[in-house]
Structures are given as C-alpha cells and as structure tokens.
DOSE-216208 format. One line per field, with one value per residue (C-alpha): residue in three letters; x, z negated, y negated; residue number from 0. Coordinates in steps of 0.5 Angstrom, whole numbers, plus 2048, in hexadecimal, padded with zeros to 3 digits. Example, Ala and Ser with C-alpha at 12.3 -4.5 7.8 and 13.67 -1.06 7.14 Angstrom:
BEGIN
rest = ala / ser .
east = 819 / 81B .
up = 7F0 / 7F2 .
north = 809 / 802 .
nr = 0 / 1 .
This chain:
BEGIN
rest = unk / unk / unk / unk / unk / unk / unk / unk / unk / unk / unk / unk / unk / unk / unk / unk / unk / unk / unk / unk / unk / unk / unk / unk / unk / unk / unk / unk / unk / unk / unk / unk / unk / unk / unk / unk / unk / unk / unk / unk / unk / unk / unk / unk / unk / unk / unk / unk / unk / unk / unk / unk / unk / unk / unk / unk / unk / unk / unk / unk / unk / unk / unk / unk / unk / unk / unk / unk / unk / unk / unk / unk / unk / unk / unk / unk / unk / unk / unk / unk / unk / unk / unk / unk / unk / unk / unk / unk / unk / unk / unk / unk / unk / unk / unk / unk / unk / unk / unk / unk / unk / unk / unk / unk / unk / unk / unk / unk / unk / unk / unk / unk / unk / unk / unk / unk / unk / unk / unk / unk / unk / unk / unk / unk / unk / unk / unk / unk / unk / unk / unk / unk / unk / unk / unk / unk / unk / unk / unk / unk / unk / unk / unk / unk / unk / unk / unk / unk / unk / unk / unk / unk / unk / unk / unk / unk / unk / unk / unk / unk / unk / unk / unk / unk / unk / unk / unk / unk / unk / unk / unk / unk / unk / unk / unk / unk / unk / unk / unk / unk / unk / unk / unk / unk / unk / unk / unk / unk / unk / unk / unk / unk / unk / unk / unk / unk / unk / unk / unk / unk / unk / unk / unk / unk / unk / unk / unk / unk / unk / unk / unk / unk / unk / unk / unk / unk / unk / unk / unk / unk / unk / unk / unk / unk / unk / unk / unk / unk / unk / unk / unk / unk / unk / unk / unk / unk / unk / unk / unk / unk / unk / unk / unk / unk / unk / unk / unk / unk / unk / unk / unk / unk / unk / unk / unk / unk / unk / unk / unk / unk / unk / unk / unk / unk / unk / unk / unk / unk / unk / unk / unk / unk / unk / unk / unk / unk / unk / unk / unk / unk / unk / unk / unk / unk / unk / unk / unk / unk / unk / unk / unk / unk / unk / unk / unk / unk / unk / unk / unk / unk / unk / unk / unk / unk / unk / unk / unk / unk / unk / unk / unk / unk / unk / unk / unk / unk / unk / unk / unk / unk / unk / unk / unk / unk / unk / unk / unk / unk / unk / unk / unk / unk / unk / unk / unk / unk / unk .
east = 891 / 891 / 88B / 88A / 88B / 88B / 88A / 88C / 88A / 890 / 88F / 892 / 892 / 899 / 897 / 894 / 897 / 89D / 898 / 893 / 897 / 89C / 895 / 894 / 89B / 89A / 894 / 895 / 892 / 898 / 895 / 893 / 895 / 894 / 892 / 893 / 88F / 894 / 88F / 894 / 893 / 898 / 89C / 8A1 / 89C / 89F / 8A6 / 8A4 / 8A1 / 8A8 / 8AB / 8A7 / 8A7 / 8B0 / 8B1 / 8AB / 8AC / 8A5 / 8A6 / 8A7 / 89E / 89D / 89B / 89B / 895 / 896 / 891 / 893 / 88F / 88B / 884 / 881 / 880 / 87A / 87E / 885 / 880 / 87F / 884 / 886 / 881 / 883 / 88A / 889 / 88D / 88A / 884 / 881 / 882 / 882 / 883 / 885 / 886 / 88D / 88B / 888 / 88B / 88A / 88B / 890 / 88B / 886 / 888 / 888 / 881 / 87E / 881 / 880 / 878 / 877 / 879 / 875 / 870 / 870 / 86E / 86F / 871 / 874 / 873 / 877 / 875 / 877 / 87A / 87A / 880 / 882 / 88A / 88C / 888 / 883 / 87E / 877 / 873 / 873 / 86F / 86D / 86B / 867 / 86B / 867 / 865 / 860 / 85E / 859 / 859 / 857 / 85C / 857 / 851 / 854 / 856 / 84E / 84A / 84F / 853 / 85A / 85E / 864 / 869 / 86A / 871 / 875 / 87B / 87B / 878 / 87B / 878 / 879 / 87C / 877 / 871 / 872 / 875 / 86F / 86A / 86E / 86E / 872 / 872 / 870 / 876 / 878 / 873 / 874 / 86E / 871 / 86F / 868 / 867 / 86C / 867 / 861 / 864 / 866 / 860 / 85C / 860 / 864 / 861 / 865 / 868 / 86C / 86F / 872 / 873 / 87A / 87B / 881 / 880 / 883 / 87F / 883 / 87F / 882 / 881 / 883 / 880 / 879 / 875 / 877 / 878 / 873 / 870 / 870 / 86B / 86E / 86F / 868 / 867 / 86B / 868 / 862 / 864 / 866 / 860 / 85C / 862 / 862 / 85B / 85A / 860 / 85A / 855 / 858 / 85A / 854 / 852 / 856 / 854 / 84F / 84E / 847 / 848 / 850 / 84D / 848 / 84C / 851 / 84B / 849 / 851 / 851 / 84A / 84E / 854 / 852 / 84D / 853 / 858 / 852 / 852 / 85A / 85A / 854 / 859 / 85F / 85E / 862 / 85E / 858 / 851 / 851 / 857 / 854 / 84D / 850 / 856 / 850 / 84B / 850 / 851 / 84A / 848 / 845 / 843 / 848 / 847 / 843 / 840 / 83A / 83C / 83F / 839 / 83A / 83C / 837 / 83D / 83B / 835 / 833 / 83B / 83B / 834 / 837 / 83D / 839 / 834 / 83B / 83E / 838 / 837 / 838 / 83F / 83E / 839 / 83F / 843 / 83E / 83D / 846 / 845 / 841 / 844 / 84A / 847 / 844 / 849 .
up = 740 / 739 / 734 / 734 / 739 / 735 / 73B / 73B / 740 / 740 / 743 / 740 / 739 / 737 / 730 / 72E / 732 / 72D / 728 / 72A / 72E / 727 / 725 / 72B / 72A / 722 / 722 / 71D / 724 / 729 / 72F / 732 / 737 / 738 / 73F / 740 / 747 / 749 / 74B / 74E / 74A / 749 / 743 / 740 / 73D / 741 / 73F / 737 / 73A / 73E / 738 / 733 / 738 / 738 / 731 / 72C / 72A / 72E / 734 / 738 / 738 / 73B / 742 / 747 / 74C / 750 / 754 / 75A / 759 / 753 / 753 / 74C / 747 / 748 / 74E / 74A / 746 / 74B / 74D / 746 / 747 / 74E / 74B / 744 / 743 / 73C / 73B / 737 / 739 / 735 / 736 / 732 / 734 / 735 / 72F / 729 / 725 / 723 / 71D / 71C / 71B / 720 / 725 / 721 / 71E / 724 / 727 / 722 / 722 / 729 / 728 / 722 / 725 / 72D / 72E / 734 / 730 / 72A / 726 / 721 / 71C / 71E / 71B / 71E / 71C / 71E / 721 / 719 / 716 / 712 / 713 / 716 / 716 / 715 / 71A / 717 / 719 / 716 / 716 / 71A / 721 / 727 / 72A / 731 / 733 / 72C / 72D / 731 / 72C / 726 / 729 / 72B / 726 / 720 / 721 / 721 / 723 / 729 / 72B / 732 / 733 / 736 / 731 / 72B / 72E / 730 / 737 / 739 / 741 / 743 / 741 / 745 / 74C / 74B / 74B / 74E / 749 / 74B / 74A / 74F / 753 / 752 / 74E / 746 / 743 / 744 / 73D / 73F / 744 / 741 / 73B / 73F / 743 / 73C / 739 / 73F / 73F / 739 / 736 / 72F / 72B / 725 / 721 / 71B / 715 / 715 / 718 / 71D / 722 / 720 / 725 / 725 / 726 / 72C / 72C / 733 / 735 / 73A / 736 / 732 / 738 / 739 / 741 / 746 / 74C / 750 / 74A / 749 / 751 / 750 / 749 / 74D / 754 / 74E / 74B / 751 / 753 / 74D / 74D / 754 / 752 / 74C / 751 / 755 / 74F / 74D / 754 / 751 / 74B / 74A / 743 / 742 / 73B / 73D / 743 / 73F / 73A / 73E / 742 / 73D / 73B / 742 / 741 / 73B / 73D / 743 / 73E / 73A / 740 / 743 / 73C / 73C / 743 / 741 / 73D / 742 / 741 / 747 / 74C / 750 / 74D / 755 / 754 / 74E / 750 / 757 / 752 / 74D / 752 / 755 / 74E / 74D / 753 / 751 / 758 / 758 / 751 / 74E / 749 / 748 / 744 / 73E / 739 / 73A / 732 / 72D / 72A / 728 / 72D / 72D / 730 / 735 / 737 / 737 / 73B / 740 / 741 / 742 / 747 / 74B / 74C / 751 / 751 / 751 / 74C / 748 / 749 / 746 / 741 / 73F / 73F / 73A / 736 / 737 / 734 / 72E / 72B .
north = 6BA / 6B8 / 6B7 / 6B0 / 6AA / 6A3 / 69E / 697 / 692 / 68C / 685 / 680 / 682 / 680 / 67D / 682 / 68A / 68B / 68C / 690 / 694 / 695 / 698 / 69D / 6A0 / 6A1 / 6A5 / 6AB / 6AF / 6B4 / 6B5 / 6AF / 6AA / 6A2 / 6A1 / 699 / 696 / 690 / 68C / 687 / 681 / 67C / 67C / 680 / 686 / 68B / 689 / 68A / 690 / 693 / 691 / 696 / 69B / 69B / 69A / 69D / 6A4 / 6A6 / 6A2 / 6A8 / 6A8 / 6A1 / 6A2 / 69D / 69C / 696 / 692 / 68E / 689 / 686 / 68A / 688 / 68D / 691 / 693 / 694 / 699 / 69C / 69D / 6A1 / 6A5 / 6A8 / 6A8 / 6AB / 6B2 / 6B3 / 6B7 / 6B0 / 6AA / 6A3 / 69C / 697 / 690 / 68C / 687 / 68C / 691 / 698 / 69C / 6A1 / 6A7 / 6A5 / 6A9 / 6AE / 6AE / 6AC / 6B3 / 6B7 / 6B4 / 6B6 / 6BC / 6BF / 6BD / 6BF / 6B7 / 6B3 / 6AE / 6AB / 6A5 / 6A1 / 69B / 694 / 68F / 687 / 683 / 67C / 67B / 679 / 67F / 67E / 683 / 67F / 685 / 68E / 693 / 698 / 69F / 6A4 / 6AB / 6AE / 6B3 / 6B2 / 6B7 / 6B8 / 6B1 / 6AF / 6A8 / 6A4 / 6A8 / 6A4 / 69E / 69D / 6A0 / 69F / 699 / 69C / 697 / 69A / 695 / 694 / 693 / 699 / 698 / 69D / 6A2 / 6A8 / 6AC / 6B2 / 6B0 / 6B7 / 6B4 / 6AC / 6AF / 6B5 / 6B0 / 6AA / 6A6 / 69E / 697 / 693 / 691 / 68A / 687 / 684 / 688 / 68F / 691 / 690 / 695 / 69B / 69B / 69C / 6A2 / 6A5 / 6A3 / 6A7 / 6AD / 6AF / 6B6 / 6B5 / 6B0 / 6AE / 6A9 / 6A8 / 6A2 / 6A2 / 69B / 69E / 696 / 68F / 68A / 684 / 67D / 67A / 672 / 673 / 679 / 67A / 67A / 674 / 670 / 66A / 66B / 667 / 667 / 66B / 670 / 670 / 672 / 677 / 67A / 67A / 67D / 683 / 684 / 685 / 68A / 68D / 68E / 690 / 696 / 697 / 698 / 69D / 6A1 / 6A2 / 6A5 / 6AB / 6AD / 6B3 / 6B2 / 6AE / 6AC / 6A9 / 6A6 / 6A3 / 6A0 / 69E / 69B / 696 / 695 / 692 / 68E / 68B / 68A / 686 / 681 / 67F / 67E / 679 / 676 / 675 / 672 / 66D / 66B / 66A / 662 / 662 / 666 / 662 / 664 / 667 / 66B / 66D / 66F / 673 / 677 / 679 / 67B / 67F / 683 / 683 / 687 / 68F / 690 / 697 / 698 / 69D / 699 / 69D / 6A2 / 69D / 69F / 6A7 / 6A8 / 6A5 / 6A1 / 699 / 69A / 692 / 690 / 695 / 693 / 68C / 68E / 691 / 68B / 687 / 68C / 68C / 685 / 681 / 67E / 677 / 678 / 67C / 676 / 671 / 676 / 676 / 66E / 66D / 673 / 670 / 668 / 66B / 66F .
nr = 0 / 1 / 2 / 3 / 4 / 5 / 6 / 7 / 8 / 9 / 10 / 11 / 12 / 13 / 14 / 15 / 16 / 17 / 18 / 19 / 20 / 21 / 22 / 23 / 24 / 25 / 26 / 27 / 28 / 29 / 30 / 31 / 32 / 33 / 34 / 35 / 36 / 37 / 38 / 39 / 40 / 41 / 42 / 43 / 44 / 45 / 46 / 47 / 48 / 49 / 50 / 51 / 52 / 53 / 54 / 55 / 56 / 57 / 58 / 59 / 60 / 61 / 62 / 63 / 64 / 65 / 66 / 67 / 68 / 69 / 70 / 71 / 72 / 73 / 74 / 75 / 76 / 77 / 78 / 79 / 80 / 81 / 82 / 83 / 84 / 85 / 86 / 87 / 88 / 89 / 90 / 91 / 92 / 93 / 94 / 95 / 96 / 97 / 98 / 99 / 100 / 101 / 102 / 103 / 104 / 105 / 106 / 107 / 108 / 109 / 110 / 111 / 112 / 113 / 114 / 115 / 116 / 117 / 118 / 119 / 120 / 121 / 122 / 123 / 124 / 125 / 126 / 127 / 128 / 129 / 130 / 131 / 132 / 133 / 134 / 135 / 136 / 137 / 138 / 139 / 140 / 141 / 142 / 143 / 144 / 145 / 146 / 147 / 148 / 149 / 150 / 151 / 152 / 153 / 154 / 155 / 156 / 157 / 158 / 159 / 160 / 161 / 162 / 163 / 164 / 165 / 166 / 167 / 168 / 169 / 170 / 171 / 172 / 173 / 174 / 175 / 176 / 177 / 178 / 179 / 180 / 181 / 182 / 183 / 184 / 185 / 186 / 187 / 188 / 189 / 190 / 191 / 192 / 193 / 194 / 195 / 196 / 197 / 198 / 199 / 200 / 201 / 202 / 203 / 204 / 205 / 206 / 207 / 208 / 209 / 210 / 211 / 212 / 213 / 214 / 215 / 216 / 217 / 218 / 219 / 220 / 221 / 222 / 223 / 224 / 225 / 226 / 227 / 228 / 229 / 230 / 231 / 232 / 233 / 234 / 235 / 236 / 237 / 238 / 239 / 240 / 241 / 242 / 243 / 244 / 245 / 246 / 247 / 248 / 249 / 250 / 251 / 252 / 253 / 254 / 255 / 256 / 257 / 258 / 259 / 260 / 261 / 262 / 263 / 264 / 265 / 266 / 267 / 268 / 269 / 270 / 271 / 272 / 273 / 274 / 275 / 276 / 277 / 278 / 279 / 280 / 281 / 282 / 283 / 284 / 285 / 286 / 287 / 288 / 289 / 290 / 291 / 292 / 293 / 294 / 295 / 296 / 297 / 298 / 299 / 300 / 301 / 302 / 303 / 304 / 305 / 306 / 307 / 308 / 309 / 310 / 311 / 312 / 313 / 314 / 315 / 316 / 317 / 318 / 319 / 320 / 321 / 322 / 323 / 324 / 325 / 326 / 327 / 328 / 329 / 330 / 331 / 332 / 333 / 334 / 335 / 336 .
C-alpha cells in the first residue's frame, strides 16, 4: 500500500515515453508507485521502459501490468484502477509530462480538504514546446455537490480529461466509476459518473500538466468513414451508459442537471455527425435519431430551479418533441450556424 498511484497506459508512445516517464520518477513526492498498463503496442515503448526500470535510481516504483492483447486505453485505465495500490490514483498519458511538484500538490490538496478529487492547472504545449494555451484553476474547494452546480449556474469551465486529476481509488470503486471499455471517448463518460457523484472537490493554480500537441495524435487525426461509423456507434453507447445512470440517482437537483447535460450534449453530437461529410444523409439521420430519443429519460423535471427559466423551457419543448421533428430541427441549426 502506498499513497499514490501514478498510472500510465503505454501503446506506441515510443517517441515520446523516456520523457514522461523521467517526469514521473522525478517527482519530489516519496511514497508512490507508477502503474504502466502494457497495452501491447507495437514499438519499442515497453524496451525504454525496461530500461528505466533497471537502471534509474527510483526504478524499483515502476510495476508492470501487462494486457494480452491490445484493449485500447479506456480499458488499460481500467485496469489501473482495479490495480492500483495507493490510497490516490492518477493518470498521466504516455506522451505528456508532469511537473516535479505535481504529486505533491495534488496530494497535499486532497488531503487538506477530504476531497474525492483533486485538480491541477494545465498547460498545452506543441512537440517544439512553445506554449499555445495555459488552463488556469481557481484555487478553490466544492463541496455537497457544488461541482456540477457551478458548472451550470456559473459557468465554471471543468476539463474532462481524466489526466491530472488525482482520485481517491474508494470513491471510483464505491460508486463503480469506469470507462467504457474498448472505446476511443473514454473521458467522456468518466466525467459524467464524477460529475454525478463527487461530494467534494478541489483544484489548485499551479499548472502541475504539460499537454503535448501531437499531429499524430486521435484527436488531431483526420477521419475516414469507417472512423466516423465508429464515433457514432460511441456516442450512442455513450449516451445509453448516460441513461442508465441517471436511473441511479436519488438527488433531483443532480439528476436534473445531469438531464439537461444529456439533452445537450446530445444536440451537439448530432451537429457533429451532420458534419461527417462522409456519412450518407440516411446514416446521419438513423444515428441522430438515435441520440435524440428521451423516451426513458425524465426530462420532465429539467425546469425544477428557476435558473435561466426561457432555456430549459426551451429544452424542455426540444426533449418532448417528436424525434423526427428534433432531427429537422438539428438540421437547420446545423445550416445557419
């Protein structure tokens, strides 16, 4: 048992591991391990691990979990967690970095306060280093649910991804927090589950992440068809898991929020996938009908509090209409804007 776990999922990050992983061993924090998920690429990444592993003086913290096969990295995350020995788990991607101090503030945050989770600020680089663009947290704590409440009424803008975040590895396998396996959008739904359940939070300004703009990466890769197929069977998956979960909570403030997230998030992946210049107009309109379906949810509930009353009577209109009339509707939105 230790206080931390420092996850990194490795696929094919040759270029890119030695560095970040020279940034995990050299944390000023003492009691932790780094948890590599092998997910079986097909580089030399887990050599230059090996490497490390024999050779730095802190190797010794660097435990292997091996896949059989490759899993993609919502399940190697996972994995992690069903593995993780500290009392805090944290990931880190195979291609960013970390600063020295990270750890250690994160840790030291999370446990001032009792949070479930603790967040540092954010700095996107490119591959030559320059800076593009710093994510600055307040320092601040909230408390009895009051993440999703700010992020609603006041605008506070939470970053999905699950890197940089420390966790407390009772509060995900209490309420069963995961990624959905074998997807690309793994973020996606693991915010979601937090945003529903987290009691109390943190974060911090000190930027603790250095996000490395990869040309190459998921996110900065152009789509084929069968690509776009694929985001569209996740989105709906995604928003299935979204539906069930809701089923589960009690609260009717967080359950109404998270409703009109839903609602919301739904319209803008339909305006994605009208997009999707490869898709046939038929292919569009089966997937966005798909994702406007409400019929299991309880949207009826959206306009409880009297926040920004004309918008969620708008919402609530949308929610209630027919699906293909919400599809027309999606159309033209996506035309004139």
């Amino acid at each position: 048992m230790c206080k931390v776990t420092l996850a990194i999922p490795v696929y094919n990050v040759s270029h890119f591991i030695e560095a970040t992983l020279l940034s995990a061993l050299n944390q000023d924090f003492k009691d932790y391990e780094i948890l590599i998920i092998d997910d079986k690429g097909t580089d030399n990444s887990m050599e230059i691990i090996r490497m490390l592993q024999y050779t730095h003086p802190k190797g010794n913290i660097i435990h292997i979990k091996e896949h059989k096969q490759n899993e993609k990295l919502s399940t190697a995350r996972n994995t992690a967690i069903e593995n993780a020995n500290g009392k805090y788990i944290m990931f880190l991607d195979g291609d960013d970095t970390i600063s020295p101090n990270c750890i250690s503030l994160l840790y030291q945050e999370a446990e001032n306060t009792q949070a479930e989770m603790s967040c540092g600020s954010i700095q996107q680089l490119t591959e030559e280093g320059v800076i593009q663009k710093n994510m600055i947290y307040p320092h601040t704590t909230f408390d009895n649910f009051d993440l999703i409440k700010q992020i609603f009424y006041h605008g506070f803008i939470f970053e999905t991804p699950l890197w940089n975040k420390l966790y407390r590895v009772d509060f995900l396998n209490k309420y069963q927090i995961r990624c959905i396996p074998h997807i690309s959008f793994d973020d996606v739904y693991f915010t979601y589950q937090i945003m529903a359940y987290c009691k109390k939070c943190c974060f911090i300004s000190d930027i603790t992440y250095y996000y490395i703009i990869q040309s190459h990466s998921l996110t900065n890769t152009p789509a084929n068809r069968n690509r776009y197929l694929q985001i569209c069977k996740e989105y709906i998956q995604i928003q299935q898991n979204r539906k069930d979960l809701l089923m589960k909570i009690h609260n009717t403030e967080i359950r109404q929020l998270l409703t009109r997230f839903l609602i919301n998030k739904s319209i803008r992946n339909c305006k994605k996938i009208m997009g999707f210049l490869s898709l046939t107009p038929k292919e569009k309109k089966e997937y966005c009908i798909s994702l406007l379906d409400f019929s299991k949810v309880d949207y009826k509930n959206i306009w409880y509090y009297k926040h920004k009353p004309l918008s969620q009577i708008i919402l609530f209109i949308f929610a209630k209409s027919p699906s293909l009339l919400k599809y027309k509707a999606i159309q033209l939105y996506s035309k004139i804007s």
